[in-house]
Backbone as JSON Lines, residues from 0, in Angstrom:
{"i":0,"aa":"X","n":[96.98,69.71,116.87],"ca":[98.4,69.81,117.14],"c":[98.81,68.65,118.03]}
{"i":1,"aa":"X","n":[100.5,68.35,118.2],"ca":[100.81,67.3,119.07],"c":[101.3,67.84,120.22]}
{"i":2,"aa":"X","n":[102.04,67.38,120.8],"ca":[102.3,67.49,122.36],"c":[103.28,67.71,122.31]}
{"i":3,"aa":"X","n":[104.1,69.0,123.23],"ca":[105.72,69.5,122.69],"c":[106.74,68.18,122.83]}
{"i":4,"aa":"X","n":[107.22,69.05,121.21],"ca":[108.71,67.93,121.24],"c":[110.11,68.77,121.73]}
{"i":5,"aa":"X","n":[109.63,69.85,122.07],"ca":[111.12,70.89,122.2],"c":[110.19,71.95,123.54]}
{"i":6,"aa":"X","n":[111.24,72.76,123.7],"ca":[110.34,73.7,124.83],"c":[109.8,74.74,124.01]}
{"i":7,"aa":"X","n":[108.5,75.19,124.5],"ca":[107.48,76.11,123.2],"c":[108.34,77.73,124.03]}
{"i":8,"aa":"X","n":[108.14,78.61,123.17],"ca":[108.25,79.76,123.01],"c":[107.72,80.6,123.79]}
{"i":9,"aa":"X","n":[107.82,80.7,124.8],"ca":[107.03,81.94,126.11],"c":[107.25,83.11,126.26]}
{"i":10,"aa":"X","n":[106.11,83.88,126.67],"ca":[106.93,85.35,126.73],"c":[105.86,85.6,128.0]}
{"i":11,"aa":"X","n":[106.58,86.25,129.36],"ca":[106.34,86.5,129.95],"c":[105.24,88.26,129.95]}
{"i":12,"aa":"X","n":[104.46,88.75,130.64],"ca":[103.87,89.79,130.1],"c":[103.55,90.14,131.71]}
{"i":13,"aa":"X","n":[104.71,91.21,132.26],"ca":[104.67,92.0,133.61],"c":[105.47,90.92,134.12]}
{"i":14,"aa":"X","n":[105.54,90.79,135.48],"ca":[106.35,89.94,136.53],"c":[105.78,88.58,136.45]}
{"i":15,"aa":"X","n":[107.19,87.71,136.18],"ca":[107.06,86.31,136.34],"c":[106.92,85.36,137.83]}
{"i":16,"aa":"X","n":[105.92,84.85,137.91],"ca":[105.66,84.06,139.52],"c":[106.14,82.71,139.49]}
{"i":17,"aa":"X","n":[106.94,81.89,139.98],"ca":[106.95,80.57,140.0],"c":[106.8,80.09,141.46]}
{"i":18,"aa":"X","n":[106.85,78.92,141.41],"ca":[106.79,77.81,142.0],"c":[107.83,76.8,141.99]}
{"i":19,"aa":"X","n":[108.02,76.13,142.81],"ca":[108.61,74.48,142.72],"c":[108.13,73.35,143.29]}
{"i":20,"aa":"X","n":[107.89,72.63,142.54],"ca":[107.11,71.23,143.16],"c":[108.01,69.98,143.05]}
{"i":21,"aa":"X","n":[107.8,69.1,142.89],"ca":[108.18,67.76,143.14],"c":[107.53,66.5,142.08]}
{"i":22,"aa":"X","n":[108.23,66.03,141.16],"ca":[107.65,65.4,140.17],"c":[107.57,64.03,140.6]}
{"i":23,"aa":"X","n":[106.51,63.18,140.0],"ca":[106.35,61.94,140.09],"c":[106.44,61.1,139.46]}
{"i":24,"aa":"X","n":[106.99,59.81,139.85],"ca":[108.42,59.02,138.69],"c":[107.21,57.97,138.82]}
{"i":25,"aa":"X","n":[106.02,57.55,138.74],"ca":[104.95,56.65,138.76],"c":[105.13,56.44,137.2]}
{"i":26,"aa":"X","n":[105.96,57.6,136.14],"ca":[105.7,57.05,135.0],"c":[107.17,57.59,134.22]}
{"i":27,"aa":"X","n":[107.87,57.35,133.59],"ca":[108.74,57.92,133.16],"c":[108.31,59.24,132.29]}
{"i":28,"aa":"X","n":[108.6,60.77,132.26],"ca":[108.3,61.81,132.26],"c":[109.44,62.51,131.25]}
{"i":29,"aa":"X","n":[109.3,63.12,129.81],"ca":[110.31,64.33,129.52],"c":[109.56,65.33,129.44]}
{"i":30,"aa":"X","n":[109.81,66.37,129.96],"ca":[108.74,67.45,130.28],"c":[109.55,69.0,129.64]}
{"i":31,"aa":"X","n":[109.16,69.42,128.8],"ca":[108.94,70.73,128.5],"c":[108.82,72.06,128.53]}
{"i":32,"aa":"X","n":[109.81,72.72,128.5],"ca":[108.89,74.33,128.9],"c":[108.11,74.56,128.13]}
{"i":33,"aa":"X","n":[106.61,75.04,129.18],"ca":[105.68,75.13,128.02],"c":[104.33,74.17,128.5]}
{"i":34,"aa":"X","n":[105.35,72.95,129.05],"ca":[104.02,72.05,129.61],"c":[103.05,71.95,130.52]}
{"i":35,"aa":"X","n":[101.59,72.11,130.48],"ca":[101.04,72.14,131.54],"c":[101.37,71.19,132.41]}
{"i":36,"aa":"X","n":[101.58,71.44,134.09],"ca":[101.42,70.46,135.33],"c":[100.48,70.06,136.43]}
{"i":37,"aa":"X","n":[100.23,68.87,136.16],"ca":[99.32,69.29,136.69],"c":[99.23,67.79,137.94]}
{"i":38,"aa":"X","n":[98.53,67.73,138.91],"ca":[98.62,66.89,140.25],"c":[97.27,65.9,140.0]}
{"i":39,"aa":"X","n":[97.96,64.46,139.25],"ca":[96.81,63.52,138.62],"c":[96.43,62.63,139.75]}
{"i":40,"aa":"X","n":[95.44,63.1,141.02],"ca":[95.09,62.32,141.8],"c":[94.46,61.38,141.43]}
{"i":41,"aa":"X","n":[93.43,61.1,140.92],"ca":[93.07,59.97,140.87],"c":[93.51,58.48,139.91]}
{"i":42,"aa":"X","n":[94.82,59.26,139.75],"ca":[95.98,57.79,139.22],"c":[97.09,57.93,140.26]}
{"i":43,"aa":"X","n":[97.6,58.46,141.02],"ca":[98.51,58.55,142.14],"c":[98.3,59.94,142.69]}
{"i":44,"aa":"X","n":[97.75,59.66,144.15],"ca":[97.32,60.82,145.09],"c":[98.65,61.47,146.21]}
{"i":45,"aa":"X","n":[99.76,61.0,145.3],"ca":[101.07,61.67,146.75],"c":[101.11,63.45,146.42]}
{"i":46,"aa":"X","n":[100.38,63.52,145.52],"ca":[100.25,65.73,145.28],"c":[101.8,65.54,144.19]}
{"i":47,"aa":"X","n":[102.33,64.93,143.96],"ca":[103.25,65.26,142.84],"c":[103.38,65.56,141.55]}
{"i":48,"aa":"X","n":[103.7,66.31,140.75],"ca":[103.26,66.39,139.97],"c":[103.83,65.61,138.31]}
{"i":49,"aa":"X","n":[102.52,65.89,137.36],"ca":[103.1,64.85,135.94],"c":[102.82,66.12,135.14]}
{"i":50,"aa":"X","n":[103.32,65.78,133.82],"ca":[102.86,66.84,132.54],"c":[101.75,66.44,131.93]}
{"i":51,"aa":"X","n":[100.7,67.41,131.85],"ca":[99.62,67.45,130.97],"c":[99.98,66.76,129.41]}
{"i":52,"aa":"X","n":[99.4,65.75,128.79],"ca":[99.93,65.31,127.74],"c":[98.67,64.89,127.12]}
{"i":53,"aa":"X","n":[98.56,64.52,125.59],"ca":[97.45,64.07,125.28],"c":[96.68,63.22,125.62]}
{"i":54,"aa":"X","n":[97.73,62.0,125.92],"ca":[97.31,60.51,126.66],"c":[96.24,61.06,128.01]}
{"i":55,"aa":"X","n":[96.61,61.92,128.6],"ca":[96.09,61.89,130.26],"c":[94.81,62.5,129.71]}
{"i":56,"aa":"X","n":[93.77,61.96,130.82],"ca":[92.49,62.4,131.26],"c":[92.31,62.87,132.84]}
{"i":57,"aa":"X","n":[92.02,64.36,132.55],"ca":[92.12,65.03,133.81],"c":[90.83,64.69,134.45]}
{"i":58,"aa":"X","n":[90.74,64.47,135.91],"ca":[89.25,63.68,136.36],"c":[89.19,65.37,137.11]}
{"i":59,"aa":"X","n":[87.96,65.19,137.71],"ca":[87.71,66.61,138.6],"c":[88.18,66.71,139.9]}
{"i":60,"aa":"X","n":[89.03,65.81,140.54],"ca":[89.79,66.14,141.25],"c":[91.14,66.13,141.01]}
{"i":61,"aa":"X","n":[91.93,66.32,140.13],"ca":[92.76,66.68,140.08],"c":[93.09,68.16,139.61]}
{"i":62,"aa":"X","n":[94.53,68.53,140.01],"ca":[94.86,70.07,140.01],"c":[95.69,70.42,139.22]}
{"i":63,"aa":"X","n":[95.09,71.56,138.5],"ca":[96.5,72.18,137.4],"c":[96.99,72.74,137.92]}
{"i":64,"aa":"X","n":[98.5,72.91,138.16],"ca":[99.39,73.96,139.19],"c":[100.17,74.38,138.62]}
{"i":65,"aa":"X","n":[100.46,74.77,137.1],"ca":[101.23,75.46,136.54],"c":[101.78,75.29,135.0]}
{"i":66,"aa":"X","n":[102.89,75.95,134.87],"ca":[103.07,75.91,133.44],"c":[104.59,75.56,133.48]}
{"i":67,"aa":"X","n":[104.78,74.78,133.08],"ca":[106.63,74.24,133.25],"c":[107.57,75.4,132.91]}
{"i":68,"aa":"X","n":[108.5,76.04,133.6],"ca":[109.02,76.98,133.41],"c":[110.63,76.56,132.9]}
{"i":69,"aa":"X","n":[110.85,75.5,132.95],"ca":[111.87,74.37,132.48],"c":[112.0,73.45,131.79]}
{"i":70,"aa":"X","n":[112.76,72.78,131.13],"ca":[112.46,71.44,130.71],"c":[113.26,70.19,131.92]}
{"i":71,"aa":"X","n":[112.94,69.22,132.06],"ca":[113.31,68.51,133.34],"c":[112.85,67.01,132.5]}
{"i":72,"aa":"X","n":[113.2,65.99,133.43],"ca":[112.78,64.64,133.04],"c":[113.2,63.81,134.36]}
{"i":73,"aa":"X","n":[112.26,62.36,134.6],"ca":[112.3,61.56,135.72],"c":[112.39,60.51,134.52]}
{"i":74,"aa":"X","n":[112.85,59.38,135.43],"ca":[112.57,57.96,135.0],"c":[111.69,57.16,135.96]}
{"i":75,"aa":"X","n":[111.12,56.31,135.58],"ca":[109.88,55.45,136.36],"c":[110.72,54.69,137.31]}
{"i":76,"aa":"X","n":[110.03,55.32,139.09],"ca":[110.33,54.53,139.5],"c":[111.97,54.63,140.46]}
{"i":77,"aa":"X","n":[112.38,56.08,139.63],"ca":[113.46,56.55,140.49],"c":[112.82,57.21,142.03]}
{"i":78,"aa":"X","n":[113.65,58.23,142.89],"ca":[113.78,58.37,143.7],"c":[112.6,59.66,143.56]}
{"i":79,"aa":"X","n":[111.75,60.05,144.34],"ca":[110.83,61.13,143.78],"c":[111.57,62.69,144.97]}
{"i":80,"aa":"X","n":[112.33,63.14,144.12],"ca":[113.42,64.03,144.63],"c":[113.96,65.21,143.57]}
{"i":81,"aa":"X","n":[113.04,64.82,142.68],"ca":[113.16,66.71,141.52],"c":[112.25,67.37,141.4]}
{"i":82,"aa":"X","n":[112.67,68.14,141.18],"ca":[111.85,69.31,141.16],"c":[111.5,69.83,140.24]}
{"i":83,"aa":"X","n":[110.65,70.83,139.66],"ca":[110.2,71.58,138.88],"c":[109.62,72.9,139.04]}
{"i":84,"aa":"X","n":[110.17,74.32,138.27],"ca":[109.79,75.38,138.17],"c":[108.45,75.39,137.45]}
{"i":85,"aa":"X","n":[107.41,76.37,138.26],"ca":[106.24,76.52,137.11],"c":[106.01,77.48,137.28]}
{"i":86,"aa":"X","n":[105.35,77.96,136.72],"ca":[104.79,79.43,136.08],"c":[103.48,79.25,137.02]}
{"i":87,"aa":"X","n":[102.91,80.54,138.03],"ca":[101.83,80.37,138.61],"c":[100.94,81.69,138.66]}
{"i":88,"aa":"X","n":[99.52,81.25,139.7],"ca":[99.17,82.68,139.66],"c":[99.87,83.74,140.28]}
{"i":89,"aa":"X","n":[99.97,85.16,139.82],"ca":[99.45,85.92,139.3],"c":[100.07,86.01,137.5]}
{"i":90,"aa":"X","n":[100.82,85.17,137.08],"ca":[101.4,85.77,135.55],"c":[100.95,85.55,134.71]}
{"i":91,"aa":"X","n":[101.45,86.41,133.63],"ca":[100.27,86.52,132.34],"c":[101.54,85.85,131.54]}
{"i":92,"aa":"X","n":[101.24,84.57,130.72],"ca":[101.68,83.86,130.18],"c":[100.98,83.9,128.89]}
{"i":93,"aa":"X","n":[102.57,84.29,128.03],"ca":[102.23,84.31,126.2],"c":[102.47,83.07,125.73]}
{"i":94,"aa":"X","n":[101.65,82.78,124.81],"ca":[101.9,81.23,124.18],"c":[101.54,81.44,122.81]}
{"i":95,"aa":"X","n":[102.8,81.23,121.98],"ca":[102.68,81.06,120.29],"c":[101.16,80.32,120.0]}
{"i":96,"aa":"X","n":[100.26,81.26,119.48],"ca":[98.91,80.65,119.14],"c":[97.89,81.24,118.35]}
{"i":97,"aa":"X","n":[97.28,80.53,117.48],"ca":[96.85,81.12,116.13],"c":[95.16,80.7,116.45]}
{"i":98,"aa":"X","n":[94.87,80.4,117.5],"ca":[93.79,80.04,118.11],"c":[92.81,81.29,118.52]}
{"i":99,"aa":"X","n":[93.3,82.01,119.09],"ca":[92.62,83.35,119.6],"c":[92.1,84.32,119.11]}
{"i":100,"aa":"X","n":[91.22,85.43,118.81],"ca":[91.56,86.49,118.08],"c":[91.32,87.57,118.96]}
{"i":101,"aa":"X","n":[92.39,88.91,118.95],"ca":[92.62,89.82,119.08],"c":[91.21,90.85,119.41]}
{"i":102,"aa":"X","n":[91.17,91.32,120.91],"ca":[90.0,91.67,121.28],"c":[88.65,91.52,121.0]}
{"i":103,"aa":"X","n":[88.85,89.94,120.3],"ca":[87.1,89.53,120.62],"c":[87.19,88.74,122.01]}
{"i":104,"aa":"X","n":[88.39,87.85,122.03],"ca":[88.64,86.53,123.33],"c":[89.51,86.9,124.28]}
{"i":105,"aa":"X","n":[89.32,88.45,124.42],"ca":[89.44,89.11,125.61],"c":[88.85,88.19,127.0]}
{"i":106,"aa":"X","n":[88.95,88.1,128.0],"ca":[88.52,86.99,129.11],"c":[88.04,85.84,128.62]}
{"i":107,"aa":"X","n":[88.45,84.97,127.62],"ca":[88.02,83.83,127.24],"c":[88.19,82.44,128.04]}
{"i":108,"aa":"X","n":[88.12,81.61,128.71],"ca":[88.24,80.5,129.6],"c":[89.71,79.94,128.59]}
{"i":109,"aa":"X","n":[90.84,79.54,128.74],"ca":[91.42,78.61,127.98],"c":[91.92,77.33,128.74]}
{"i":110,"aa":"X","n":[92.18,76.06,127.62],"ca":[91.94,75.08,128.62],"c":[92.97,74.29,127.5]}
{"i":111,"aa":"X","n":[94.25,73.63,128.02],"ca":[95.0,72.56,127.26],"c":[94.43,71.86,126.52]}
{"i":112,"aa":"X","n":[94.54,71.43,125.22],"ca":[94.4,70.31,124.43],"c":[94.94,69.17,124.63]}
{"i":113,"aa":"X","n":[96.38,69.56,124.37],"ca":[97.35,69.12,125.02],"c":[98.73,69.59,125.29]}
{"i":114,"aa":"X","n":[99.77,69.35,125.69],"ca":[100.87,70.27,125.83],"c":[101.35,71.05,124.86]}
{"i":115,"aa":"X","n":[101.04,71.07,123.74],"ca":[101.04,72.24,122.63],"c":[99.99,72.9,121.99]}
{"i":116,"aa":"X","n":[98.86,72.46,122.9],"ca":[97.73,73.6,121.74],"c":[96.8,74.04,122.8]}
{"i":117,"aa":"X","n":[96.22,75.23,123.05],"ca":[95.31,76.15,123.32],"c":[94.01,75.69,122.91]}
{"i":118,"aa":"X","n":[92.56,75.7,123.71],"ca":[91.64,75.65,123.07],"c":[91.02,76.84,123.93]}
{"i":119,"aa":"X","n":[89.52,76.83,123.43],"ca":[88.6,77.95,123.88],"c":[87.63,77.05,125.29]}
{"i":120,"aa":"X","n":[87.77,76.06,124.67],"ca":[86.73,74.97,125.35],"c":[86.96,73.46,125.68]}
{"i":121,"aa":"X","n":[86.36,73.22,127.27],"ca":[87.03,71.76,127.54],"c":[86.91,70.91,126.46]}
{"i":122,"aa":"X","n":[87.32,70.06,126.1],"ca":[87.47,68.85,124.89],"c":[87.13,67.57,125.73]}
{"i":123,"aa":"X","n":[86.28,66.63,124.89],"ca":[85.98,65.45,125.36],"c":[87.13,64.46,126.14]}
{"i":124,"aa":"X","n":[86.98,64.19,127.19],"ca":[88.21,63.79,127.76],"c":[88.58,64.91,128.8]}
{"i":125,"aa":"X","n":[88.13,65.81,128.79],"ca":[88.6,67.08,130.32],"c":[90.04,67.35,129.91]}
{"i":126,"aa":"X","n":[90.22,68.57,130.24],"ca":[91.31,69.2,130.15],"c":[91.27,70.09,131.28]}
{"i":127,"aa":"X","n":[92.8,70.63,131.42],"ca":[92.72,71.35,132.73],"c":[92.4,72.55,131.89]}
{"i":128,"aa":"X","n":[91.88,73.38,132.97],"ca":[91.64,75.0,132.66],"c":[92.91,75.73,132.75]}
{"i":129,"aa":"X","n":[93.54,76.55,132.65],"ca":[94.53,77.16,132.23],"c":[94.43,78.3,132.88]}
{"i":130,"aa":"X","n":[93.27,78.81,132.64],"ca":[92.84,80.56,132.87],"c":[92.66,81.7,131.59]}
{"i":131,"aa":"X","n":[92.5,82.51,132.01],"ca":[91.62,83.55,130.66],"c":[92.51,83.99,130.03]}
{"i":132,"aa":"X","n":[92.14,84.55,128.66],"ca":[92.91,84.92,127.4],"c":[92.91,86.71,128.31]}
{"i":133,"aa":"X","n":[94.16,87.22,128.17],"ca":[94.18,88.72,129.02],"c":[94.22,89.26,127.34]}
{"i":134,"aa":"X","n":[94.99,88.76,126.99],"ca":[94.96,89.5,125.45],"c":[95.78,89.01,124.12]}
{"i":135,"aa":"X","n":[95.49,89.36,123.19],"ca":[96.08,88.36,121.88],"c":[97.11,89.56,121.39]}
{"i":136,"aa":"X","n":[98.38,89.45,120.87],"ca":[99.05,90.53,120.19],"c":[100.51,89.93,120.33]}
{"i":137,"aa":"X","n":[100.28,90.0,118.29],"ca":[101.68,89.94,117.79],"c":[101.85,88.36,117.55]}
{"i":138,"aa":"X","n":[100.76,87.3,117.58],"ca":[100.68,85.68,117.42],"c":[100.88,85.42,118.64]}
{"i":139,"aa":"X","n":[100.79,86.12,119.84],"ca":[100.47,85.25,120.87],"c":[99.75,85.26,122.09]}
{"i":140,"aa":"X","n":[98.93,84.46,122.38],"ca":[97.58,84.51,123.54],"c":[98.06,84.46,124.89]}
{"i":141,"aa":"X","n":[98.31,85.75,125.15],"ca":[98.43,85.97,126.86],"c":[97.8,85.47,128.02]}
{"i":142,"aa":"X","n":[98.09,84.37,128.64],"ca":[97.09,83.65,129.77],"c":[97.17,84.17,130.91]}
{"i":143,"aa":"X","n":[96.04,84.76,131.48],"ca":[96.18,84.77,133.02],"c":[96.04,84.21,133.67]}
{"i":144,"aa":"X","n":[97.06,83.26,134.43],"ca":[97.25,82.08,134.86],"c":[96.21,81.57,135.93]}
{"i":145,"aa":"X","n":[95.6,81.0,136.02],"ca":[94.75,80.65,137.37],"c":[95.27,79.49,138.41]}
{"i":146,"aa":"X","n":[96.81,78.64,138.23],"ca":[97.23,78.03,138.89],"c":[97.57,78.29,140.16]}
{"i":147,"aa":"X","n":[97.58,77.56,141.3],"ca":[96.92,76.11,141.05],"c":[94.89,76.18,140.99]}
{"i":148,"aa":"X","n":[94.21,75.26,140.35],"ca":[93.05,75.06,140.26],"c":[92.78,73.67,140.23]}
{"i":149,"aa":"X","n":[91.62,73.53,140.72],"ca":[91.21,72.3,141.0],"c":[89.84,72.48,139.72]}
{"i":150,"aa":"X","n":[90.39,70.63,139.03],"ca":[89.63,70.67,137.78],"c":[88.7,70.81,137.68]}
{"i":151,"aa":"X","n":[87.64,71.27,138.32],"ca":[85.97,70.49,139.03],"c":[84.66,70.54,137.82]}
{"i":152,"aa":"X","n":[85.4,71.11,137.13],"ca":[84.5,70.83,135.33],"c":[84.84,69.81,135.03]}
{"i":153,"aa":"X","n":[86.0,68.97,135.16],"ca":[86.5,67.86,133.94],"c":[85.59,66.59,133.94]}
């Protein structure tokens, strides 16, 4: 799959948790609901955050801190002064996905591909971890969010 072109389809499952952080204009950014965020220290260490995208390689110190609960956008280089809603721990986050199956990948590790696809397992290149499959039903894989996490597999 590619990397969202629109905001993906969420369904919250019990009480929604967010956050707000502070995005980083080191690169020009259109960001997604839907998109993982995550804090790419070892390409700019100010803790701000970028969207998980195919291009990026998550190193093991950097941190996934959420799930874009908005769509938002920076330009490179502007003023680093927006913000962003994310989805954090404790919520169980549904994501349109044909990846999972239905009480076998009950606690399964899930980990971005890239901003539109789910896998079971890190992919060459590191991906952030996401957190466990709570449950599959109705086409979509319920995440229990583990944000923020520090990558230390990638």
């Amino acid at each position: 799959m590619a990397d969202l072109t629109a905001a993906a389809d969420l369904r919250v499952l019990g009480e929604a948790y967010t956050e707000k952080y502070l995005l980083d204009t080191v690169a020009a950014h259109v960001i997604y609901k839907g998109t993982p965020m995550i804090v790419d220290q070892d390409v700019d260490a100010t803790g701000k955050l970028v969207p998980f995208i195919s291009t990026v390689v998550v190193a093991a110190t950097d941190v996934f801190m959420g799930i874009a609960a908005e769509n938002k956008s920076v330009t490179i280089g502007a003023l680093e002064n927006t913000y962003i809603e994310c989805y954090v721990y404790p919520t169980i986050l549904g994501f349109k996905s044909a990846v999972f199956t239905a009480g076998v990948d009950n606690g399964v590790a899930v980990y971005a591909d890239d901003s539109g696809l789910l896998v079971g397992v890190a992919g060459i290149g590191a991906h952030p971890y996401l957190g466990k499959v709570f449950k599959v039903e109705g086409g979509y894989c319920y995440v229990s969010l583990s944000a923020p996490y520090i990558c230390v597999g990638a």
